[in-house]
ZALO-802356 format. One line per 4 residues: number of its first residue (from 1); for each residue x, y, z of C-alpha. Coordinates in pm, 1 decimal. Layout:
N
NUM> X,Y,Z; ... .
end
This chain:
292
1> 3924.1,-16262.2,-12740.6; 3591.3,-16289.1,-12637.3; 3456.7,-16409.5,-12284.9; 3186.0,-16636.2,-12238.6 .
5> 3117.9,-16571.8,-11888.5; 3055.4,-16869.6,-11683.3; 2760.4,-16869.8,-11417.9; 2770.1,-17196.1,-11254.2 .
9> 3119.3,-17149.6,-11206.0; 3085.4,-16827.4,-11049.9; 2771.3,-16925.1,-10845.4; 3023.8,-17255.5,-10755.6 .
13> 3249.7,-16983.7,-10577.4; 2934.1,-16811.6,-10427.7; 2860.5,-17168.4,-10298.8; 3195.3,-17202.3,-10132.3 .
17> 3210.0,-16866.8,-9935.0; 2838.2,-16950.3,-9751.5; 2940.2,-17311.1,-9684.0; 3219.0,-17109.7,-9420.2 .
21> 2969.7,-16897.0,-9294.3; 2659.5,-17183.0,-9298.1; 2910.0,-17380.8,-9071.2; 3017.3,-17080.9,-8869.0 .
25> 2595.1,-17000.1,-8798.4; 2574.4,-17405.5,-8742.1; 2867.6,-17340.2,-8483.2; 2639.2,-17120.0,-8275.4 .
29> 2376.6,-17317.4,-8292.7; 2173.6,-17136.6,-8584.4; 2136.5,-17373.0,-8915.0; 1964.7,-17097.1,-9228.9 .
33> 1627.5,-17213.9,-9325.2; 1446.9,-17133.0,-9652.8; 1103.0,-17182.7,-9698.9; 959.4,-17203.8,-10081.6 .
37> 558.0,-17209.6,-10127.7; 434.8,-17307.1,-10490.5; 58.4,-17269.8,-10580.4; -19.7,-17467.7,-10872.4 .
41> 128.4,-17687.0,-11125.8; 356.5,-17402.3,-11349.6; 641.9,-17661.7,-11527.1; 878.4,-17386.9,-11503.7 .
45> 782.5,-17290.3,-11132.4; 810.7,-17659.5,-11046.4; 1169.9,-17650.3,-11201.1; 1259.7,-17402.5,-11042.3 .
49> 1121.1,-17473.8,-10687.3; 1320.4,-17818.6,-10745.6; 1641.0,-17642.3,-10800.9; 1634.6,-17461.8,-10515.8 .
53> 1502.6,-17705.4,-10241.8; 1797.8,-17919.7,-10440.2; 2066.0,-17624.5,-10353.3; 1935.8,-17599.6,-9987.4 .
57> 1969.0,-17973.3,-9901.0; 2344.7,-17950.2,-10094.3; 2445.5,-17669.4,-9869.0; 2291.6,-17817.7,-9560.3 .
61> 2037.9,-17521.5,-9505.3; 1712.2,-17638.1,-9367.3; 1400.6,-17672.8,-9657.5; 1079.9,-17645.6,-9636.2 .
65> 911.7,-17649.1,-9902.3; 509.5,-17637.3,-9926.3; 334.1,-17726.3,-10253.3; -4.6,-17619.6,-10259.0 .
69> -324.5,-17684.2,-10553.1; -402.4,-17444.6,-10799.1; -728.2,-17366.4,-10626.3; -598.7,-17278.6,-10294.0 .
73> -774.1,-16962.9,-10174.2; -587.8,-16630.7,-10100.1; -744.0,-16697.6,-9744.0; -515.5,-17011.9,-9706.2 .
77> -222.5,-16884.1,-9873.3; -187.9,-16570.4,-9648.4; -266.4,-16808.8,-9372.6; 10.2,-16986.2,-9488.9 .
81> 261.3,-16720.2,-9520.3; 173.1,-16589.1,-9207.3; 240.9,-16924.7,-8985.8; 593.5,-16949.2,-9198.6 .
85> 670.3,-16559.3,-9094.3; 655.6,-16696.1,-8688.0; 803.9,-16998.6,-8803.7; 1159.8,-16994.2,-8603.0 .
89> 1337.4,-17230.0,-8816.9; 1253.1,-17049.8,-9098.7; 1463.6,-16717.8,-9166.4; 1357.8,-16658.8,-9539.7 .
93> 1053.6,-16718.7,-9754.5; 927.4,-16647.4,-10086.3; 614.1,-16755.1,-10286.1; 733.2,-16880.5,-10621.2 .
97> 583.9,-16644.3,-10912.1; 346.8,-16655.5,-11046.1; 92.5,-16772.5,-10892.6; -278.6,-16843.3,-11048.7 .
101> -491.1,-16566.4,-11194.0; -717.8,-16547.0,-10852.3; -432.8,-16460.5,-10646.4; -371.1,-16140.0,-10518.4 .
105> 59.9,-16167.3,-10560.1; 127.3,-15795.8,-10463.8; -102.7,-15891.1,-10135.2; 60.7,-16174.3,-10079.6 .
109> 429.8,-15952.5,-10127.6; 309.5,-15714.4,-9876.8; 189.2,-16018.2,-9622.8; 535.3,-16135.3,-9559.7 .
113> 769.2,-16049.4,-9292.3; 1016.3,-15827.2,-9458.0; 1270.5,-15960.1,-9247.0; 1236.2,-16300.8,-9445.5 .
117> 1189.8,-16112.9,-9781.7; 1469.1,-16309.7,-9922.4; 1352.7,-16238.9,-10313.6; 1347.6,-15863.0,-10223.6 .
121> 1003.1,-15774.7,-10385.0; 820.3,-15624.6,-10039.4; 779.1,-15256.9,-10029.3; 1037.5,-15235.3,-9711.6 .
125> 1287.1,-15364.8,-9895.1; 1305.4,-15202.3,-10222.1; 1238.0,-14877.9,-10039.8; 1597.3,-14994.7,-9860.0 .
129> 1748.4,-15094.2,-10203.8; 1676.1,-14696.5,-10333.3; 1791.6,-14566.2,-10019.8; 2093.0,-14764.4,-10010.7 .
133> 2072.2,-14952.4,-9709.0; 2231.6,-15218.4,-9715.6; 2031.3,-15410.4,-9416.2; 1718.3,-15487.3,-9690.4 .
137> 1722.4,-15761.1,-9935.6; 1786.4,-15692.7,-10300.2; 1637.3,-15941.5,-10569.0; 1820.2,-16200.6,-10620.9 .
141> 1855.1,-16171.4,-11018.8; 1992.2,-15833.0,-11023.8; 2212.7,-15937.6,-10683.7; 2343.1,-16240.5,-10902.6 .
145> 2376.2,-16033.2,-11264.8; 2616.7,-15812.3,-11059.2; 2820.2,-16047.0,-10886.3; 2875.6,-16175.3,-11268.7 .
149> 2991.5,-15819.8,-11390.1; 3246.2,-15788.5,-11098.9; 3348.4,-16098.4,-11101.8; 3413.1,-16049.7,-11462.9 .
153> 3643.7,-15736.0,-11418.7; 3405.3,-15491.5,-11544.0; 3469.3,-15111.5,-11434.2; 3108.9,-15051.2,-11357.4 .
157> 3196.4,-14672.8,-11232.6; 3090.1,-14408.9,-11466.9; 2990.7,-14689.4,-11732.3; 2740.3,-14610.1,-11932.4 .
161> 2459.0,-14938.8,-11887.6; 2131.3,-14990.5,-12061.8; 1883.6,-15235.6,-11859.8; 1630.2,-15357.9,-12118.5 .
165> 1306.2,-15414.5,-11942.4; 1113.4,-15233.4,-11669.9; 984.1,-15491.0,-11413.9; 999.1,-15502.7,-11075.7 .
169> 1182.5,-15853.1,-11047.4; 1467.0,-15770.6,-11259.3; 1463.5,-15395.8,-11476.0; 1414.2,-15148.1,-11193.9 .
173> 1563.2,-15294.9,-10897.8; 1875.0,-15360.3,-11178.3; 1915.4,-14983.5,-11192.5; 1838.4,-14890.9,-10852.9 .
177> 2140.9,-15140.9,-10764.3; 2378.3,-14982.9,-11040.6; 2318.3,-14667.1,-10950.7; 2383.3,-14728.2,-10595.6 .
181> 2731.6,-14542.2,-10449.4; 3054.5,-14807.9,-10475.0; 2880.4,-14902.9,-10772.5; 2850.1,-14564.0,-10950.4 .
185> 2698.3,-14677.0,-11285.5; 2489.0,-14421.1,-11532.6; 2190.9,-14621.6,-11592.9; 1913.2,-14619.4,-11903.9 .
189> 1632.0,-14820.5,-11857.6; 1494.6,-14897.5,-12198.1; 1079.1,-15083.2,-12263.1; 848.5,-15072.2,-12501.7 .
193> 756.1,-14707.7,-12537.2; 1157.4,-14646.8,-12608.2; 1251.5,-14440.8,-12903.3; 1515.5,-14579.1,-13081.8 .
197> 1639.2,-14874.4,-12882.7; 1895.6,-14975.5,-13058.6; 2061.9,-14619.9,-13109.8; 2049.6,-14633.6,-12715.8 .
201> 2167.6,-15005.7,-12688.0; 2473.4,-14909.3,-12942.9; 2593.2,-14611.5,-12677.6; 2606.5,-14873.9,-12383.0 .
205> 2927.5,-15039.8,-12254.4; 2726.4,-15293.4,-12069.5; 2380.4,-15357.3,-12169.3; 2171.7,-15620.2,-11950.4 .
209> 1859.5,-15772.5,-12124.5; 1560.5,-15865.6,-11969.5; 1260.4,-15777.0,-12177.3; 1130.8,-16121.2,-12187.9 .
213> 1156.3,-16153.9,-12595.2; 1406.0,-16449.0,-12738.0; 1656.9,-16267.6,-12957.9; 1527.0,-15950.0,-12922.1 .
217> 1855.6,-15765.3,-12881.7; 2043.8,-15794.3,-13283.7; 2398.0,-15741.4,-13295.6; 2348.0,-15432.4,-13511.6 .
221> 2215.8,-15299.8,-13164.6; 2556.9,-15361.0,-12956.4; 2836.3,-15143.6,-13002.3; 3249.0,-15390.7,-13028.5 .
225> 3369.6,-15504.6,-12688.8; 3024.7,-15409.2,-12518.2; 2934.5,-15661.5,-12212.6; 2657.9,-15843.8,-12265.4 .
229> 2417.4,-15997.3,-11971.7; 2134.6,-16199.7,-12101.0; 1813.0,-16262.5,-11790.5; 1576.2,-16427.1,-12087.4 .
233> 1510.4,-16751.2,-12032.9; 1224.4,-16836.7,-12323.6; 1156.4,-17150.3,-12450.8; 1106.4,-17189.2,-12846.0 .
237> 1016.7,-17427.8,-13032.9; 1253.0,-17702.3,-13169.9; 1131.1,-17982.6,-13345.0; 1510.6,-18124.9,-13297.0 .
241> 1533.6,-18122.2,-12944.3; 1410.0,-18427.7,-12770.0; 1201.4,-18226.1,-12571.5; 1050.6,-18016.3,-12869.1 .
245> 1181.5,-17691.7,-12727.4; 1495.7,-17543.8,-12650.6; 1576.5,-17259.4,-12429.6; 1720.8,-16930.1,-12536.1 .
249> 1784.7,-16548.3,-12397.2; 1658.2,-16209.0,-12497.8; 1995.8,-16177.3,-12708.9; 2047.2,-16304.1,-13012.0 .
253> 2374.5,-16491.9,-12865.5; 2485.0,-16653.6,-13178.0; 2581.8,-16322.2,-13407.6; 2609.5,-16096.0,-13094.5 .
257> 2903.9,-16279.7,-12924.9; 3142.6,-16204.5,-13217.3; 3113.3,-15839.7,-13117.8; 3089.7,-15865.9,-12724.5 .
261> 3358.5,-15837.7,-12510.9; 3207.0,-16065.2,-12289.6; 2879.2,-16233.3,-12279.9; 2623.4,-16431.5,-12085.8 .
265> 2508.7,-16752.4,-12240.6; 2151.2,-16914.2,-12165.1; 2122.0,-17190.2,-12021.4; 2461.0,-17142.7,-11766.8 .
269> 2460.7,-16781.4,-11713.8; 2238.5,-16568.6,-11534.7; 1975.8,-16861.7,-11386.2; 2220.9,-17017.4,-11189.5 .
273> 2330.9,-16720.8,-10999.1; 1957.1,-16613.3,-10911.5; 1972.8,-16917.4,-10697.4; 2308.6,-16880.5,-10529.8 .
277> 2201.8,-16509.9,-10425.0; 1875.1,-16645.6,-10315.9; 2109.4,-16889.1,-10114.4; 2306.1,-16606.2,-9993.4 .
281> 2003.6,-16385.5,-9895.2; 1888.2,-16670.1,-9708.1; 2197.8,-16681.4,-9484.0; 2203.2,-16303.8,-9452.5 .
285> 1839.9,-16299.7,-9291.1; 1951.2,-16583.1,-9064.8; 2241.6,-16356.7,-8902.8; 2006.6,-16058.6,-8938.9 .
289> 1729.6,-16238.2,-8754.5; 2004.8,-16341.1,-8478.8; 2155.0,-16000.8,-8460.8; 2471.9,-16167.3,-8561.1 .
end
């Protein structure tokens, strides 16, 4: 039987473990605030910076969030970033990617207090994520596509995994986090300059796409009873959708899942758990902050 594995229902349970600990913090006084900054007018940013003032206000965290032109100066952003890092009420912040062509992101990264690195990107914290400490913050999409395989019953020790994609949101903090002891994972990272992708892809017992290419990964390129995580989110279009596009993943999802064991679907799988681990990171930076 295959598994279609459910990500809002498994964020829902993320959801329900930080609402004890969010009213624990509010017990001592503390209440987790998250503060998102969006430069420009990106549709999909604005989505997404929605969602997750949405989740904040749901879960009772304190929002803040800042929505700035698309011709705001690098000046002003990094003023802006730095006011929010001596911000008390405000425990975690991240600048929604990407930003427009004239700003410097990677400076912007490296301006924020790593303490409120909630999205994990600063150089602090994925030094900590290759080190193994646990007191940094790992990005929240590789955080969330892991909760997913555990939660699904996946022996991740000495499984073979191929991460499709090299970038530094999802691919390579992916494997730094699977390779990680407790998790004990041998890890391939497979991109463009790969030699026979899907000879690699067919060895894998859990492959993880996220290569930013709808239905790149064929179901001639999974081996039966593989697991299947899908990051993609593109949008293609679809002259019968009311909206004239619909979205789909980096895996061909319709001839794959009748060989997966289990498998991501897109919408519902991976997205919403990048938000409930952005949630989570949130409250972790809050006790962190407060030595709690």
């Amino acid at each position: 039987m295959r598994t279609i594995i459910d990500g809002r229902a498994i964020a829902e349970k993320v959801y329900t473990e930080l609402r004890g600990e969010i009213a624990d913090l509010k017990s001592r006084g503390l209440t987790p605030g998250l503060a998102v900054v969006l430069v420009g007018d990106n549709p999909a940013s604005r989505a997404y910076v929605r969602a997750k003032d949405k989740m904040c206000r749901e879960l009772g965290l304190h929002s803040v969030k800042l929505e700035l032109p698309a011709t705001t100066k690098q000046e002003e952003l990094l003023a802006r970033v730095d006011k929010l890092n001596h911000d008390p009420a405000v425990h975690g912040v991240l600048v929604q990617s990407p930003p427009p062509p004239h700003i410097d992101e990677v400076a912007i990264i490296r301006a924020l207090d790593p303490r409120k690195d909630v999205d994990g990107f600063h150089p602090l914290n994925v030094a900590k994520l290759a080190m193994g400490d646990n007191s940094g913050f790992v990005p929240c999409t590789p955080l969330g596509c892991l909760r997913l395989l555990r939660e699904t019953n996946v022996s991740l020790s000495g499984a073979n995994i191929v991460v499709l994609g090299r970038s530094m949101i999802v691919g390579k903090p992916m494997a730094l986090l699977l390779m990680q002891k407790g998790v004990d994972a041998t890890v391939t990272v497979v991109h463009s300059r790969t030699r026979n992708i899907g000879e690699v892809c067919r060895r894998a017992d859990v492959i993880i796409a996220a290569i930013g290419q709808p239905h790149f990964v064929k179901a001639d390129q999974v081996r039966e009873g593989a697991v299947v995580i899908d990051v993609g989110i593109n949008r293609v279009d679809d002259a019968g959708s009311e909206r004239g596009y619909r979205l789909v993943g980096d895996v061909d999802f319709d001839s794959v899942v009748k060989k997966a064991g289990a498998i991501t679907p897109v919408p519902g799988g991976v997205g919403p758990m990048t938000i409930a681990m952005l949630m989570a990171n949130t409250v972790k930076a809050c006790r962190m902050l407060n030595i709690l």
